[in-house]
Every structure is written in C-alpha cells, then in structure tokens.
C-alpha positions as CSV (number, residue, x, y, z in Angstrom):
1,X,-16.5,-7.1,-19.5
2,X,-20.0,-6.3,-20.9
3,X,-21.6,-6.4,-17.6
4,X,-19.2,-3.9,-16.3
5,X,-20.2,-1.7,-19.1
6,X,-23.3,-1.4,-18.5
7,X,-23.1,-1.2,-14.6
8,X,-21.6,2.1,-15.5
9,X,-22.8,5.1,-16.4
10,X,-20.1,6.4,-18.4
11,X,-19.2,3.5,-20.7
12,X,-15.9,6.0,-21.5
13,X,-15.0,6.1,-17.4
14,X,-15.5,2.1,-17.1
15,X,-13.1,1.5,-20.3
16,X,-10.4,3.9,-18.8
17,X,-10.8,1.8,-14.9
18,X,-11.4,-1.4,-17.2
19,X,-7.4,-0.6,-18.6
20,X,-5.7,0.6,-15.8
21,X,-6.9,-2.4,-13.6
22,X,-5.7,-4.7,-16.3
23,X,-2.2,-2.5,-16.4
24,X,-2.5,-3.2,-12.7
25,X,-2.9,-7.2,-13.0
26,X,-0.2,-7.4,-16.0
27,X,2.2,-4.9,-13.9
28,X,1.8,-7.1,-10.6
29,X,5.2,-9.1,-11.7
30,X,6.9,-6.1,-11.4
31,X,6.0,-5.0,-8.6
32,X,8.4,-4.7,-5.5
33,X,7.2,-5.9,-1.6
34,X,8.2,-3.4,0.4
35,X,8.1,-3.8,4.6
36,X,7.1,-0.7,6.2
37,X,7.7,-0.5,9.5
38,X,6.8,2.2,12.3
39,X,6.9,3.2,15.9
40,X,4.7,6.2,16.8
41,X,6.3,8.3,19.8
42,X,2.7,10.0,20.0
43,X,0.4,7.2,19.1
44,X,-3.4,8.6,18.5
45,X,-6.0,9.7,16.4
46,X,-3.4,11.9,14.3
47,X,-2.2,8.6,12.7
48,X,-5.2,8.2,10.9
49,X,-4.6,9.3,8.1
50,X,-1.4,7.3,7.7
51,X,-2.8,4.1,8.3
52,X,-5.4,5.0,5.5
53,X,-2.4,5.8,3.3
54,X,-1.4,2.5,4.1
55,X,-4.8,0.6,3.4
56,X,-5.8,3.1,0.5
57,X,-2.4,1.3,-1.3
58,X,-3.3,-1.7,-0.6
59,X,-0.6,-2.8,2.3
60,X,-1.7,-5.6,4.9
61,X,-0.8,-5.5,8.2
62,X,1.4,-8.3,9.6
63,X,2.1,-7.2,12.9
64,X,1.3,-4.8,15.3
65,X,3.6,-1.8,13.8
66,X,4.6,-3.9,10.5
67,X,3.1,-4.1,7.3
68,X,3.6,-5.3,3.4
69,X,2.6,-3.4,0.7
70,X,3.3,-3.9,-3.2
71,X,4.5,-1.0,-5.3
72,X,6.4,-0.2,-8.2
73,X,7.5,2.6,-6.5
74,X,11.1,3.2,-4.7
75,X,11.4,3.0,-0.8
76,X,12.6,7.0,-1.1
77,X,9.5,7.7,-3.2
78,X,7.1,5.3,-0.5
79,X,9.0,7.1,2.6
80,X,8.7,10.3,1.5
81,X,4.9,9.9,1.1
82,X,4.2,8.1,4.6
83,X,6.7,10.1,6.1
84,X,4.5,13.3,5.7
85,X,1.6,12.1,8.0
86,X,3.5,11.1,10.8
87,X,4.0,13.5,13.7
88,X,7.4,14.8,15.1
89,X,9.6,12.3,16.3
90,X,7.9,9.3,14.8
91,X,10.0,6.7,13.2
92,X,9.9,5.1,9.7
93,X,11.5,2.3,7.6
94,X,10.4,1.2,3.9
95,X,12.6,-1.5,3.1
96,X,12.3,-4.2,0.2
97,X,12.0,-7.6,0.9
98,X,12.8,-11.0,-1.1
99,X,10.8,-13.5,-2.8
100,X,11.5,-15.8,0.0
101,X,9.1,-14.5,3.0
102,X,7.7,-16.0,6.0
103,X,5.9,-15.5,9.3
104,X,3.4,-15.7,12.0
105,X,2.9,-16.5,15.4
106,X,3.6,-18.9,18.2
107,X,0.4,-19.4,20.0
C-alpha cells in the first residue's frame, strides 16, 4: 500500500481510490451477474458509446450480441442506463443469471 502512496500525487486521492477498490473487492460477494443481451436494428458507429458503457463496467463479452457484467445494481436500474444509448428500435434485455453458468463453442 506504501508504494501506491507514493505513486500518487495526492496521498488524500490514492487513500479515497485505495478504499473504494477495497469496498469493491469486499462487495464482490454481493454482487449480482447480470446477461445483457442486444440486437441493434441499425448496427454502426452510433453504438459506440454503448459498448463503452458496457466495457467501462467491466462486462465481458461472450458472444457476438451477449455479454456478462457484475453489478450490484437492479436489471431496471442497468436497462435504463444502456437503454439510453441505443438508437430507435434497438432491442434490450438485462436479465440475472445463477451461480451455475456455462458456455462456449463447438469448433
């Protein structure tokens, strides 16, 4: 932790991010996995910046249009926040999966 102290220039900025990633780490049990799942009737560059919302949260993509994200936050709340950066006719679904989870690919 000393090392990330002085890495910093703000010792007071690095002890606030030191605390809320450890909140992160402790929270992570709590956490829900949510599938979101997508298919763009205009597919294109104006998707960008929901595909960064979905990277920026730290989701992983597991298929072409599906991905898993973990977030304490409720499928309205996570809908409602993708749901804004998609373009007119788009579809969405947030839905929460299990502890039990599998897949891949046939090759």
């Amino acid at each position: 932790m000393y090392l990330l102290y002085a890495a910093c220039a703000e010792a007071e900025r690095c002890r606030i991010a030191v605390a809320e990633q450890a909140d992160k780490v402790w929270d992570a049990t709590l956490m829900k996995k949510w599938l979101v799942s997508y298919v763009l009737e205009s597919p294109g560059l104006e998707h960008l910046d929901f595909f960064n919302a979905l990277k920026c949260l730290g989701a992983e993509r597991l298929m072409s249009a599906h991905w898993v994200l973990q977030s304490d936050q409720s499928a309205t709340a996570l809908r409602d926040q993708f749901a804004m950066l998609l373009a007119p006719n788009d579809q969405l679904l947030v839905a929460e999966l299990g502890q039990d989870i599998a897949w891949g690919t046939k090759n």
